[in-house]
C-alpha positions as CSV (number, residue, x, y, z in Angstrom):
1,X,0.0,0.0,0.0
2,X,1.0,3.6,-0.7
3,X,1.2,3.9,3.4
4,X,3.1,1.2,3.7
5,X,5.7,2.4,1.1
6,X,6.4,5.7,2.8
7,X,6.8,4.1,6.0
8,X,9.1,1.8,4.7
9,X,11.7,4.1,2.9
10,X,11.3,6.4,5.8
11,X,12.5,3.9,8.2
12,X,15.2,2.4,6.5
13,X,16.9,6.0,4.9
14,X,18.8,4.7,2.5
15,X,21.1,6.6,1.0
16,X,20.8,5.2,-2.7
17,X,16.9,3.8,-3.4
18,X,16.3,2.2,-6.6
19,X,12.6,1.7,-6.8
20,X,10.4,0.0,-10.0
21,X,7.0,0.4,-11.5
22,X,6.7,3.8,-10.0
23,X,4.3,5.7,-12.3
24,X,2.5,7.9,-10.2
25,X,4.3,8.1,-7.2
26,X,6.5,10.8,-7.2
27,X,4.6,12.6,-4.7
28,X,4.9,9.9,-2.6
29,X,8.9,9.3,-3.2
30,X,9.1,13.1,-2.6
31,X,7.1,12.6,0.7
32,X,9.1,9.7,2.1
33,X,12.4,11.1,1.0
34,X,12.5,15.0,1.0
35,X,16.1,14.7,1.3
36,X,16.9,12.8,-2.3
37,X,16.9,13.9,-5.7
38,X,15.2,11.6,-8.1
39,X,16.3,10.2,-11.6
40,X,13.5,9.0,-13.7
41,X,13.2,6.9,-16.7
42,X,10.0,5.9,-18.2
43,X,9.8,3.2,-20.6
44,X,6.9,2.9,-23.3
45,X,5.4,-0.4,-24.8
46,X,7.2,-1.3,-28.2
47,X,5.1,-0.6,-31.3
48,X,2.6,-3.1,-32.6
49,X,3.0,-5.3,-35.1
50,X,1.1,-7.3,-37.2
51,X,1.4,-10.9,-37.0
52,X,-0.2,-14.0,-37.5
53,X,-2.6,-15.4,-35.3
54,X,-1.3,-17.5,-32.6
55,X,-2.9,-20.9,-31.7
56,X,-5.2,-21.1,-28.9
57,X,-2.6,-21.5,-25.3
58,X,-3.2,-25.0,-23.9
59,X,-5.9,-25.1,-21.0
60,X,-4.1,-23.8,-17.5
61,X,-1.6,-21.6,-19.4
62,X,-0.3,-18.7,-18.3
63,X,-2.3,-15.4,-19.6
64,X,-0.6,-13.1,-22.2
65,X,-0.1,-9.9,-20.2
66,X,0.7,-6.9,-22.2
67,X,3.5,-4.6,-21.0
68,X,2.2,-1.5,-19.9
69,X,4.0,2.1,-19.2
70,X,6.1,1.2,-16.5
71,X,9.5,3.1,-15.3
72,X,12.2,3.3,-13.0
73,X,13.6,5.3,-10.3
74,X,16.8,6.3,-8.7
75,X,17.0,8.3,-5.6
76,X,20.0,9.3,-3.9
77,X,20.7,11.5,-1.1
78,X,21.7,15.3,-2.1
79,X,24.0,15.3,1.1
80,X,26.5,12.6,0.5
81,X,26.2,12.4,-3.4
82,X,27.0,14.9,-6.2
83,X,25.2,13.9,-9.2
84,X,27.9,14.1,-12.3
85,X,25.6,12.5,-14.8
86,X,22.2,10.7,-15.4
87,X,20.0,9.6,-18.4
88,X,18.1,6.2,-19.3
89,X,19.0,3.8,-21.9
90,X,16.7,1.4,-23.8
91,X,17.2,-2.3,-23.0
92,X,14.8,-3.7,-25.5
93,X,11.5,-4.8,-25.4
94,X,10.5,-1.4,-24.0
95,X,12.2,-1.9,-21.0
96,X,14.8,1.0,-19.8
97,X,17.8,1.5,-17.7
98,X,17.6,4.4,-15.5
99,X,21.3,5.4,-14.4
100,X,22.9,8.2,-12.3
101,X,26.9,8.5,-12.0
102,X,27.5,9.9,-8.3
103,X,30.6,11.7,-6.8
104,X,30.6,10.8,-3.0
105,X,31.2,14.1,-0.9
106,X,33.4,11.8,1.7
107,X,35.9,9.9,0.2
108,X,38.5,8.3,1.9
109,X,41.5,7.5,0.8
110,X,42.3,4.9,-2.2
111,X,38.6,5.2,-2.6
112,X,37.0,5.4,-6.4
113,X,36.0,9.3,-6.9
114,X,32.7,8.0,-8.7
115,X,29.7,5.8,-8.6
116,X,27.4,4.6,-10.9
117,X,23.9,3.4,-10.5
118,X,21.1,1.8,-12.6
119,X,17.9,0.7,-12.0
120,X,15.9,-1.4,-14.1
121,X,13.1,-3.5,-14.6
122,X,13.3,-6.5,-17.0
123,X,10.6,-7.9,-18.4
124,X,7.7,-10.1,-17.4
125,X,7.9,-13.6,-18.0
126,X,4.2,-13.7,-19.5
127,X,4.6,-11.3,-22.3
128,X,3.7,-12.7,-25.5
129,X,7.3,-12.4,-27.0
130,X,8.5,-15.4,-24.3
131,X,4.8,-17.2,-24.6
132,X,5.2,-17.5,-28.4
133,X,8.8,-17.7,-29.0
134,X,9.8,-19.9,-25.7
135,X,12.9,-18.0,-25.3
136,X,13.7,-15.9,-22.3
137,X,14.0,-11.7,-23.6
138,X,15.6,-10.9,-20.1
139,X,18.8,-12.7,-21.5
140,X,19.0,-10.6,-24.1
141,X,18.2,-7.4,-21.7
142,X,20.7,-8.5,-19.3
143,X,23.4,-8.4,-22.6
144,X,22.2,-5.1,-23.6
145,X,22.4,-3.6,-19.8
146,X,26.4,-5.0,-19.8
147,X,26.7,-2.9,-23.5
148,X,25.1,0.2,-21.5
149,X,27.4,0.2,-18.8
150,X,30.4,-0.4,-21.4
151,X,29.7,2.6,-23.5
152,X,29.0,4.5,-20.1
153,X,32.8,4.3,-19.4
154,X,33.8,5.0,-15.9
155,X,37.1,2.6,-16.9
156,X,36.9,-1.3,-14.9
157,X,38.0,-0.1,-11.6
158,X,34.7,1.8,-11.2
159,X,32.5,0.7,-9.3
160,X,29.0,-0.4,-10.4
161,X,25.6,-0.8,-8.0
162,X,22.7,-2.3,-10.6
163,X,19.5,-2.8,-8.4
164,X,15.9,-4.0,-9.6
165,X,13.2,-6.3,-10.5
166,X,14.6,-8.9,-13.0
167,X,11.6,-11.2,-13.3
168,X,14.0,-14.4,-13.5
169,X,15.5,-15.9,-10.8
170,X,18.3,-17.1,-12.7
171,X,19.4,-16.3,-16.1
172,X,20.2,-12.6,-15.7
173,X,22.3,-13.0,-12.3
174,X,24.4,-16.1,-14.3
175,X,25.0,-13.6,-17.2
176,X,25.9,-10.7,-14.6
177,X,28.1,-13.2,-12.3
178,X,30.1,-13.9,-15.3
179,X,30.7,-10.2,-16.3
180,X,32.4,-9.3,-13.0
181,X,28.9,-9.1,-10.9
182,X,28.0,-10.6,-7.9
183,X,24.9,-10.0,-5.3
184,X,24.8,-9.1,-2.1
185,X,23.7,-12.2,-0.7
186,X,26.3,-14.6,-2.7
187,X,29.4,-12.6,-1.8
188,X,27.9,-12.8,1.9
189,X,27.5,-16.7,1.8
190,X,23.5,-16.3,2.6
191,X,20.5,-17.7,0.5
192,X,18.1,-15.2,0.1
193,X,14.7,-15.3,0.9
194,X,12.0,-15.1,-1.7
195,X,11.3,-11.7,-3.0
196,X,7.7,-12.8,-4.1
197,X,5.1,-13.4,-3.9
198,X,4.4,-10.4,-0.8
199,X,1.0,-11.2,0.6
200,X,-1.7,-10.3,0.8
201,X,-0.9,-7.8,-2.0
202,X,0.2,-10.0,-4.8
203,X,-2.3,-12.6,-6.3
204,X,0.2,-14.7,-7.8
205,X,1.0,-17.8,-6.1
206,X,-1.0,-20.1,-7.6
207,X,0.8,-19.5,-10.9
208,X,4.3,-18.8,-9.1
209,X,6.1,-20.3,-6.2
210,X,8.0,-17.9,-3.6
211,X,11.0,-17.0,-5.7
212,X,14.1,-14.7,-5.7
213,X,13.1,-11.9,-8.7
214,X,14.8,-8.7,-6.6
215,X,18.5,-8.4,-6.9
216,X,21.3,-6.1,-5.5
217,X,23.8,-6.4,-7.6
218,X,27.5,-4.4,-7.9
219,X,30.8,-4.5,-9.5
220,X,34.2,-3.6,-7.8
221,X,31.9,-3.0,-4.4
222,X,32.2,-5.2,-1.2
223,X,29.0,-6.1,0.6
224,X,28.7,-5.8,4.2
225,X,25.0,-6.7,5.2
226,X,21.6,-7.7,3.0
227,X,18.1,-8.4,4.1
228,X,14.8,-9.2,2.5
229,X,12.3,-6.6,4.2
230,X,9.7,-9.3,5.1
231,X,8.6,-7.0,8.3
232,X,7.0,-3.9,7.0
233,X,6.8,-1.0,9.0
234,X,3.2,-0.2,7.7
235,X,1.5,-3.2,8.4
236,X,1.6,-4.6,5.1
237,X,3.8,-5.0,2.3
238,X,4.7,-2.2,-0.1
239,X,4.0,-3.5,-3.0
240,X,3.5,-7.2,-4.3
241,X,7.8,-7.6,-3.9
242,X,9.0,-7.6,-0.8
243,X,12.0,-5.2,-0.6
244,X,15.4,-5.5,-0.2
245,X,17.9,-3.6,1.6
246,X,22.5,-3.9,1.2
247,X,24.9,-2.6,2.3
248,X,28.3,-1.7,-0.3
249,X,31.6,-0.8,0.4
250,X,33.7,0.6,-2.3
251,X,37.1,-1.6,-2.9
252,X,40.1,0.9,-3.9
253,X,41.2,0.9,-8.0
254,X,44.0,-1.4,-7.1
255,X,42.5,-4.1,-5.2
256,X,41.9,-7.4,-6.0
257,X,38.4,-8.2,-5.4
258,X,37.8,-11.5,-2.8
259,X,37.6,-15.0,-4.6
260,X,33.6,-14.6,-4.4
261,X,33.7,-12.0,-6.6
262,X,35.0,-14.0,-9.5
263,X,34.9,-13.5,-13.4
264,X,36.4,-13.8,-16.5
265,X,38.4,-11.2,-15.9
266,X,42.2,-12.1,-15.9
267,X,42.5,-10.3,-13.2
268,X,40.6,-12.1,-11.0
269,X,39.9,-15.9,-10.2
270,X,37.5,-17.7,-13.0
271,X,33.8,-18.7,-12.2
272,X,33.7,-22.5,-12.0
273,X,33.0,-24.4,-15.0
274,X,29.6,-24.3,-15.0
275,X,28.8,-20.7,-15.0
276,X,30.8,-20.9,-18.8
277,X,27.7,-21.6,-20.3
278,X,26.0,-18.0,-20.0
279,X,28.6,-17.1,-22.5
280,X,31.0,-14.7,-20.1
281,X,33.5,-14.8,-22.2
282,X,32.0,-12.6,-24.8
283,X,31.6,-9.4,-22.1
Protein backbone atom coordinates (compact mmCIF):
# COMPACT_ATOMS: atom_id res chain seq x y z
CA UNK A 1 0.00 0.00 0.00
CA UNK A 2 0.97 3.60 -0.74
CA UNK A 3 1.16 3.86 3.36
CA UNK A 4 3.15 1.16 3.69
CA UNK A 5 5.71 2.38 1.11
CA UNK A 6 6.38 5.66 2.84
CA UNK A 7 6.80 4.12 5.96
CA UNK A 8 9.11 1.80 4.68
CA UNK A 9 11.71 4.14 2.87
CA UNK A 10 11.29 6.44 5.84
CA UNK A 11 12.48 3.88 8.16
CA UNK A 12 15.25 2.38 6.49
CA UNK A 13 16.94 6.00 4.93
CA UNK A 14 18.78 4.70 2.52
CA UNK A 15 21.13 6.56 0.97
CA UNK A 16 20.83 5.24 -2.71
CA UNK A 17 16.87 3.78 -3.40
CA UNK A 18 16.30 2.21 -6.60
CA UNK A 19 12.61 1.68 -6.84
CA UNK A 20 10.36 0.02 -10.01
CA UNK A 21 6.96 0.39 -11.52
CA UNK A 22 6.71 3.77 -10.00
CA UNK A 23 4.29 5.71 -12.27
CA UNK A 24 2.47 7.87 -10.19
CA UNK A 25 4.30 8.08 -7.18
CA UNK A 26 6.52 10.76 -7.22
CA UNK A 27 4.63 12.56 -4.67
CA UNK A 28 4.88 9.85 -2.61
CA UNK A 29 8.86 9.25 -3.17
CA UNK A 30 9.08 13.13 -2.61
CA UNK A 31 7.10 12.57 0.68
CA UNK A 32 9.10 9.73 2.09
CA UNK A 33 12.35 11.14 0.97
CA UNK A 34 12.49 15.04 1.01
CA UNK A 35 16.05 14.69 1.26
CA UNK A 36 16.86 12.80 -2.28
CA UNK A 37 16.89 13.87 -5.68
CA UNK A 38 15.19 11.61 -8.06
CA UNK A 39 16.34 10.20 -11.57
CA UNK A 40 13.50 8.96 -13.67
CA UNK A 41 13.19 6.92 -16.71
CA UNK A 42 9.98 5.90 -18.16
CA UNK A 43 9.77 3.15 -20.63
CA UNK A 44 6.92 2.93 -23.33
CA UNK A 45 5.44 -0.39 -24.83
CA UNK A 46 7.20 -1.32 -28.16
CA UNK A 47 5.12 -0.61 -31.28
CA UNK A 48 2.61 -3.06 -32.57
CA UNK A 49 3.01 -5.31 -35.08
CA UNK A 50 1.12 -7.27 -37.17
CA UNK A 51 1.43 -10.90 -36.95
CA UNK A 52 -0.16 -14.04 -37.55
CA UNK A 53 -2.59 -15.38 -35.30
CA UNK A 54 -1.34 -17.51 -32.63
CA UNK A 55 -2.93 -20.87 -31.73
CA UNK A 56 -5.20 -21.10 -28.92
CA UNK A 57 -2.61 -21.52 -25.28
CA UNK A 58 -3.19 -24.95 -23.88
CA UNK A 59 -5.89 -25.13 -20.95
CA UNK A 60 -4.12 -23.75 -17.48
CA UNK A 61 -1.60 -21.63 -19.43
CA UNK A 62 -0.30 -18.67 -18.31
CA UNK A 63 -2.33 -15.43 -19.60
CA UNK A 64 -0.58 -13.12 -22.16
CA UNK A 65 -0.10 -9.94 -20.18
CA UNK A 66 0.71 -6.93 -22.23
CA UNK A 67 3.53 -4.61 -20.99
CA UNK A 68 2.19 -1.53 -19.92
CA UNK A 69 4.00 2.10 -19.17
CA UNK A 70 6.13 1.22 -16.52
CA UNK A 71 9.46 3.11 -15.28
CA UNK A 72 12.24 3.34 -12.95
CA UNK A 73 13.59 5.33 -10.31
CA UNK A 74 16.79 6.28 -8.72
CA UNK A 75 17.00 8.34 -5.57
CA UNK A 76 19.98 9.28 -3.85
CA UNK A 77 20.66 11.51 -1.07
CA UNK A 78 21.68 15.30 -2.11
CA UNK A 79 23.97 15.30 1.07
CA UNK A 80 26.47 12.60 0.46
CA UNK A 81 26.22 12.40 -3.35
CA UNK A 82 26.98 14.89 -6.21
CA UNK A 83 25.25 13.91 -9.18
CA UNK A 84 27.88 14.08 -12.31
CA UNK A 85 25.64 12.52 -14.81
CA UNK A 86 22.16 10.69 -15.37
CA UNK A 87 20.04 9.56 -18.38
CA UNK A 88 18.15 6.18 -19.35
CA UNK A 89 18.95 3.80 -21.88
CA UNK A 90 16.71 1.41 -23.84
CA UNK A 91 17.23 -2.31 -23.00
CA UNK A 92 14.80 -3.69 -25.50
CA UNK A 93 11.51 -4.75 -25.40
CA UNK A 94 10.46 -1.41 -24.03
CA UNK A 95 12.18 -1.87 -20.98
CA UNK A 96 14.83 1.03 -19.85
CA UNK A 97 17.78 1.50 -17.73
CA UNK A 98 17.61 4.36 -15.48
CA UNK A 99 21.25 5.43 -14.38
CA UNK A 100 22.92 8.20 -12.31
CA UNK A 101 26.92 8.52 -11.96
CA UNK A 102 27.52 9.92 -8.32
CA UNK A 103 30.57 11.65 -6.82
CA UNK A 104 30.59 10.78 -3.02
CA UNK A 105 31.21 14.11 -0.87
CA UNK A 106 33.42 11.85 1.67
CA UNK A 107 35.94 9.93 0.23
CA UNK A 108 38.46 8.27 1.90
CA UNK A 109 41.48 7.52 0.84
CA UNK A 110 42.25 4.90 -2.16
CA UNK A 111 38.56 5.16 -2.56
CA UNK A 112 36.99 5.45 -6.35
CA UNK A 113 35.97 9.26 -6.90
CA UNK A 114 32.65 8.03 -8.74
CA UNK A 115 29.72 5.76 -8.55
CA UNK A 116 27.36 4.60 -10.88
CA UNK A 117 23.95 3.36 -10.54
CA UNK A 118 21.13 1.82 -12.62
CA UNK A 119 17.95 0.75 -11.97
CA UNK A 120 15.87 -1.39 -14.11
CA UNK A 121 13.07 -3.55 -14.57
CA UNK A 122 13.28 -6.52 -17.01
CA UNK A 123 10.59 -7.95 -18.40
CA UNK A 124 7.66 -10.08 -17.36
CA UNK A 125 7.88 -13.60 -18.04
CA UNK A 126 4.18 -13.73 -19.46
CA UNK A 127 4.56 -11.30 -22.32
CA UNK A 128 3.66 -12.67 -25.46
CA UNK A 129 7.27 -12.38 -27.05
CA UNK A 130 8.54 -15.44 -24.32
CA UNK A 131 4.79 -17.15 -24.65
CA UNK A 132 5.20 -17.51 -28.43
CA UNK A 133 8.75 -17.71 -29.03
CA UNK A 134 9.77 -19.90 -25.73
CA UNK A 135 12.91 -17.98 -25.26
CA UNK A 136 13.74 -15.89 -22.25
CA UNK A 137 14.04 -11.73 -23.63
CA UNK A 138 15.64 -10.90 -20.06
CA UNK A 139 18.76 -12.74 -21.49
CA UNK A 140 19.03 -10.64 -24.14
CA UNK A 141 18.23 -7.41 -21.75
CA UNK A 142 20.67 -8.50 -19.33
CA UNK A 143 23.38 -8.39 -22.61
CA UNK A 144 22.23 -5.06 -23.61
CA UNK A 145 22.44 -3.63 -19.83
CA UNK A 146 26.41 -4.98 -19.82
CA UNK A 147 26.75 -2.91 -23.52
CA UNK A 148 25.06 0.18 -21.50
CA UNK A 149 27.42 0.21 -18.80
CA UNK A 150 30.40 -0.42 -21.42
CA UNK A 151 29.70 2.63 -23.50
CA UNK A 152 29.04 4.54 -20.09
CA UNK A 153 32.77 4.35 -19.41
CA UNK A 154 33.83 4.96 -15.94
CA UNK A 155 37.06 2.58 -16.86
CA UNK A 156 36.87 -1.29 -14.90
CA UNK A 157 37.97 -0.06 -11.57
CA UNK A 158 34.70 1.84 -11.17
CA UNK A 159 32.53 0.69 -9.30
CA UNK A 160 29.04 -0.39 -10.40
CA UNK A 161 25.61 -0.76 -8.02
CA UNK A 162 22.66 -2.28 -10.60
CA UNK A 163 19.46 -2.83 -8.40
CA UNK A 164 15.85 -4.03 -9.60
CA UNK A 165 13.24 -6.29 -10.53
CA UNK A 166 14.62 -8.95 -13.04
CA UNK A 167 11.58 -11.18 -13.35
CA UNK A 168 14.02 -14.39 -13.49
CA UNK A 169 15.51 -15.89 -10.76
CA UNK A 170 18.35 -17.13 -12.70
CA UNK A 171 19.41 -16.29 -16.06
CA UNK A 172 20.19 -12.63 -15.68
CA UNK A 173 22.32 -13.00 -12.28
CA UNK A 174 24.43 -16.14 -14.28
CA UNK A 175 24.98 -13.62 -17.22
CA UNK A 176 25.88 -10.65 -14.64
CA UNK A 177 28.14 -13.20 -12.26
CA UNK A 178 30.08 -13.95 -15.26
CA UNK A 179 30.65 -10.16 -16.30
CA UNK A 180 32.36 -9.33 -12.96
CA UNK A 181 28.94 -9.11 -10.87
CA UNK A 182 27.99 -10.58 -7.90
CA UNK A 183 24.90 -10.03 -5.34
CA UNK A 184 24.79 -9.07 -2.13
CA UNK A 185 23.72 -12.22 -0.71
CA UNK A 186 26.34 -14.57 -2.67
CA UNK A 187 29.37 -12.60 -1.83
CA UNK A 188 27.91 -12.78 1.89
CA UNK A 189 27.52 -16.65 1.77
CA UNK A 190 23.48 -16.30 2.61
CA UNK A 191 20.48 -17.67 0.50
CA UNK A 192 18.15 -15.22 0.06
CA UNK A 193 14.68 -15.33 0.94
CA UNK A 194 12.00 -15.13 -1.70
CA UNK A 195 11.33 -11.69 -2.97
CA UNK A 196 7.71 -12.76 -4.14
CA UNK A 197 5.09 -13.36 -3.86
CA UNK A 198 4.36 -10.43 -0.79
CA UNK A 199 1.02 -11.19 0.61
CA UNK A 200 -1.75 -10.25 0.83
CA UNK A 201 -0.92 -7.76 -2.03
CA UNK A 202 0.20 -10.03 -4.80
CA UNK A 203 -2.29 -12.61 -6.29
CA UNK A 204 0.23 -14.71 -7.80
CA UNK A 205 0.97 -17.82 -6.10
CA UNK A 206 -1.03 -20.13 -7.62
CA UNK A 207 0.79 -19.52 -10.92
CA UNK A 208 4.27 -18.80 -9.07
CA UNK A 209 6.07 -20.31 -6.20
CA UNK A 210 8.04 -17.89 -3.64
CA UNK A 211 10.96 -17.00 -5.65
CA UNK A 212 14.11 -14.70 -5.70
CA UNK A 213 13.06 -11.89 -8.71
CA UNK A 214 14.81 -8.74 -6.62
CA UNK A 215 18.54 -8.37 -6.90
CA UNK A 216 21.32 -6.08 -5.54
CA UNK A 217 23.85 -6.43 -7.61
CA UNK A 218 27.54 -4.42 -7.93
CA UNK A 219 30.80 -4.46 -9.47
CA UNK A 220 34.16 -3.64 -7.80
CA UNK A 221 31.88 -3.00 -4.41
CA UNK A 222 32.21 -5.22 -1.22
CA UNK A 223 29.01 -6.08 0.57
CA UNK A 224 28.74 -5.83 4.19
CA UNK A 225 25.04 -6.73 5.24
CA UNK A 226 21.61 -7.70 3.01
CA UNK A 227 18.12 -8.38 4.09
CA UNK A 228 14.83 -9.22 2.45
CA UNK A 229 12.31 -6.57 4.20
CA UNK A 230 9.66 -9.34 5.15
CA UNK A 231 8.61 -7.01 8.28
CA UNK A 232 7.04 -3.93 6.98
CA UNK A 233 6.76 -1.04 9.03
CA UNK A 234 3.20 -0.21 7.66
CA UNK A 235 1.49 -3.21 8.39
CA UNK A 236 1.65 -4.57 5.10
CA UNK A 237 3.80 -5.00 2.34
CA UNK A 238 4.72 -2.15 -0.11
CA UNK A 239 4.02 -3.45 -2.99
CA UNK A 240 3.54 -7.20 -4.28
CA UNK A 241 7.75 -7.64 -3.92
CA UNK A 242 9.01 -7.62 -0.81
CA UNK A 243 12.04 -5.19 -0.60
CA UNK A 244 15.45 -5.54 -0.19
CA UNK A 245 17.89 -3.62 1.57
CA UNK A 246 22.53 -3.85 1.24
CA UNK A 247 24.89 -2.59 2.28
CA UNK A 248 28.32 -1.72 -0.26
CA UNK A 249 31.64 -0.82 0.43
CA UNK A 250 33.67 0.60 -2.34
CA UNK A 251 37.14 -1.58 -2.91
CA UNK A 252 40.07 0.89 -3.89
CA UNK A 253 41.21 0.93 -7.98
CA UNK A 254 44.00 -1.43 -7.07
CA UNK A 255 42.45 -4.06 -5.16
CA UNK A 256 41.86 -7.37 -5.97
CA UNK A 257 38.38 -8.21 -5.39
CA UNK A 258 37.82 -11.54 -2.83
CA UNK A 259 37.64 -15.01 -4.65
CA UNK A 260 33.57 -14.62 -4.36
CA UNK A 261 33.71 -12.02 -6.65
CA UNK A 262 35.01 -14.02 -9.54
CA UNK A 263 34.94 -13.53 -13.36
CA UNK A 264 36.36 -13.85 -16.55
CA UNK A 265 38.41 -11.21 -15.88
CA UNK A 266 42.22 -12.11 -15.86
CA UNK A 267 42.55 -10.26 -13.19
CA UNK A 268 40.55 -12.14 -10.97
CA UNK A 269 39.89 -15.88 -10.21
CA UNK A 270 37.49 -17.73 -12.96
CA UNK A 271 33.75 -18.71 -12.17
CA UNK A 272 33.67 -22.46 -11.96
CA UNK A 273 32.96 -24.43 -15.05
CA UNK A 274 29.61 -24.27 -15.01
CA UNK A 275 28.78 -20.65 -15.02
CA UNK A 276 30.79 -20.86 -18.83
CA UNK A 277 27.67 -21.58 -20.32
CA UNK A 278 25.97 -18.04 -20.05
CA UNK A 279 28.60 -17.14 -22.50
CA UNK A 280 31.01 -14.69 -20.10
CA UNK A 281 33.54 -14.84 -22.16
CA UNK A 282 31.96 -12.56 -24.77
CA UNK A 283 31.57 -9.44 -22.09
Amino acid sequence: TTGSLVATLKTYDADIVCVQESVGLAHLLGEALPTHTRILSAAKPPPARSKPAAAKPPAGAAPKLRLRETDSTVLFRTSAFALLGEGEAPLGSGRTLAWARLAPHAVGPGDPPTLLVGSLHLLHPDEPVEYESGRSPRVGQTRALLRVVRELGGGRAEPVLLMGDFNDPHLPRWHLRAAGYVDAFTALGVTPEPTFPAHPLATWDIMYPHVVLDFAMARRMRPLAAQVLRAAPGGEPPSDHWPLIAAWAPLAPDATPPPLMASYDPATLLLPPAYRSCGGARY
